[in-house]
C-alpha positions as CSV (number, residue, x, y, z in Angstrom):
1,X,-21.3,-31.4,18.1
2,X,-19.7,-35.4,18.1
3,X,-21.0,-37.8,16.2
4,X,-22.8,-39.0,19.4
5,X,-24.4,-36.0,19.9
6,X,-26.0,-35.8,16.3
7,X,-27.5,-39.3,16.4
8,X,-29.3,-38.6,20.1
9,X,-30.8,-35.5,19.0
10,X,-34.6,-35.1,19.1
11,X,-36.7,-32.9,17.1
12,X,-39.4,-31.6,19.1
13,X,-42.9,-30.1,17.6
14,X,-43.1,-26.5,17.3
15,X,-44.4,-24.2,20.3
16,X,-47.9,-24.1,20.1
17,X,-49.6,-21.7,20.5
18,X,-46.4,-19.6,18.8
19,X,-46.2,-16.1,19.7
20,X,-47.4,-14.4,16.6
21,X,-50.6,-17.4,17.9
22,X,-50.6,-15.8,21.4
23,X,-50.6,-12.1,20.0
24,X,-53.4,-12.9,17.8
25,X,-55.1,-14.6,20.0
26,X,-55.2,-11.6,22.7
27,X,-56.3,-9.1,19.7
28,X,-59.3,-11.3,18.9
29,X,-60.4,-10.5,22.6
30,X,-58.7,-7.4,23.0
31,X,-57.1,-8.6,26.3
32,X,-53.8,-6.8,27.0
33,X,-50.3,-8.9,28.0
34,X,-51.6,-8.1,31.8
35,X,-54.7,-10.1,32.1
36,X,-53.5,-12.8,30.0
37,X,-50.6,-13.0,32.2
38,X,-52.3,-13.0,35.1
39,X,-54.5,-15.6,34.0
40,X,-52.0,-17.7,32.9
41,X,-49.5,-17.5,36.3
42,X,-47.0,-16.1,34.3
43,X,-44.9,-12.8,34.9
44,X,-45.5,-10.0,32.0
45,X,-42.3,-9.6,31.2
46,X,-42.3,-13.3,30.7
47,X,-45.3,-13.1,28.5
48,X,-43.8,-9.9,26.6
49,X,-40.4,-11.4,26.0
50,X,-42.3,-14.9,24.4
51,X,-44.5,-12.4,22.2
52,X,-41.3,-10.4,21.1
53,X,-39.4,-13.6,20.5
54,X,-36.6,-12.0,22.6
55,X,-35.4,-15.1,24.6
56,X,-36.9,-18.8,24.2
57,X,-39.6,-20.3,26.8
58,X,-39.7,-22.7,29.1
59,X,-42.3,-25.4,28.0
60,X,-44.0,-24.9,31.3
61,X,-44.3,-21.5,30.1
62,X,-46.0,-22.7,26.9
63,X,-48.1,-25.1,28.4
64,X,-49.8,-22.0,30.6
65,X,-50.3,-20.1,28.1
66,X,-52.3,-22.8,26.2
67,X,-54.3,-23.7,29.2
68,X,-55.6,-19.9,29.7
69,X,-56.1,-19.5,26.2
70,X,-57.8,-22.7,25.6
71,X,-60.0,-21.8,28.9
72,X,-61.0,-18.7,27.2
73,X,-61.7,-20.9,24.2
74,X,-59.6,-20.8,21.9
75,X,-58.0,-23.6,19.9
76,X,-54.6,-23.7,18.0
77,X,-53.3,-26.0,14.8
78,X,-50.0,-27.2,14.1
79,X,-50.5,-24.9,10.6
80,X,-50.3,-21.9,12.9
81,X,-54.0,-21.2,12.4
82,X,-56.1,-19.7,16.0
83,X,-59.9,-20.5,16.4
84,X,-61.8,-19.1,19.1
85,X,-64.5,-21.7,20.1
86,X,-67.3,-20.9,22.3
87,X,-66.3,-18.4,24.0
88,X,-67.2,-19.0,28.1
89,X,-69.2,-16.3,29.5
90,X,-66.9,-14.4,32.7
């Protein structure tokens, strides 16, 4: 890395929801990597390889697994801490 490099450099806020937030998340509501995929609009493998922390995500990636999760109510902290709100009925 030049010394251009290191002054240009961003840090950017952690994933949220993490994976170990996404896993917990789905075992709170027992929903399997399929229907949370699905709901979400993203492949399983996709979802399975973000869970296993196997290759990094695309932010868009991120951002809709959030969306699902908070539409099934759930709410996420920079502290790595899951909350599932009021629940919406199906």
């Amino acid at each position: 890395m030049t010394q251009a490099d290191s002054s240009s450099k961003i840090d950017l806020p952690p994933l949220v929801p993490s994976p170990a937030q996404v896993r917990q998340a789905r075992a709170a509501i027992r929903m399997g990597q399929r229907e949370l995929a699905k709901l979400a609009g993203v492949a399983v493998t996709t979802l399975n390889a973000y869970e296993r922390e196997d290759r990094p995500a695309h932010g868009s990636t991120v951002v809709k697994l959030r969306a699902a999760l908070n539409q099934l109510g759930f709410t996420f902290d920079d502290e790595g801490n899951v909350r599932l709100e009021n629940r919406p009925k199906p």
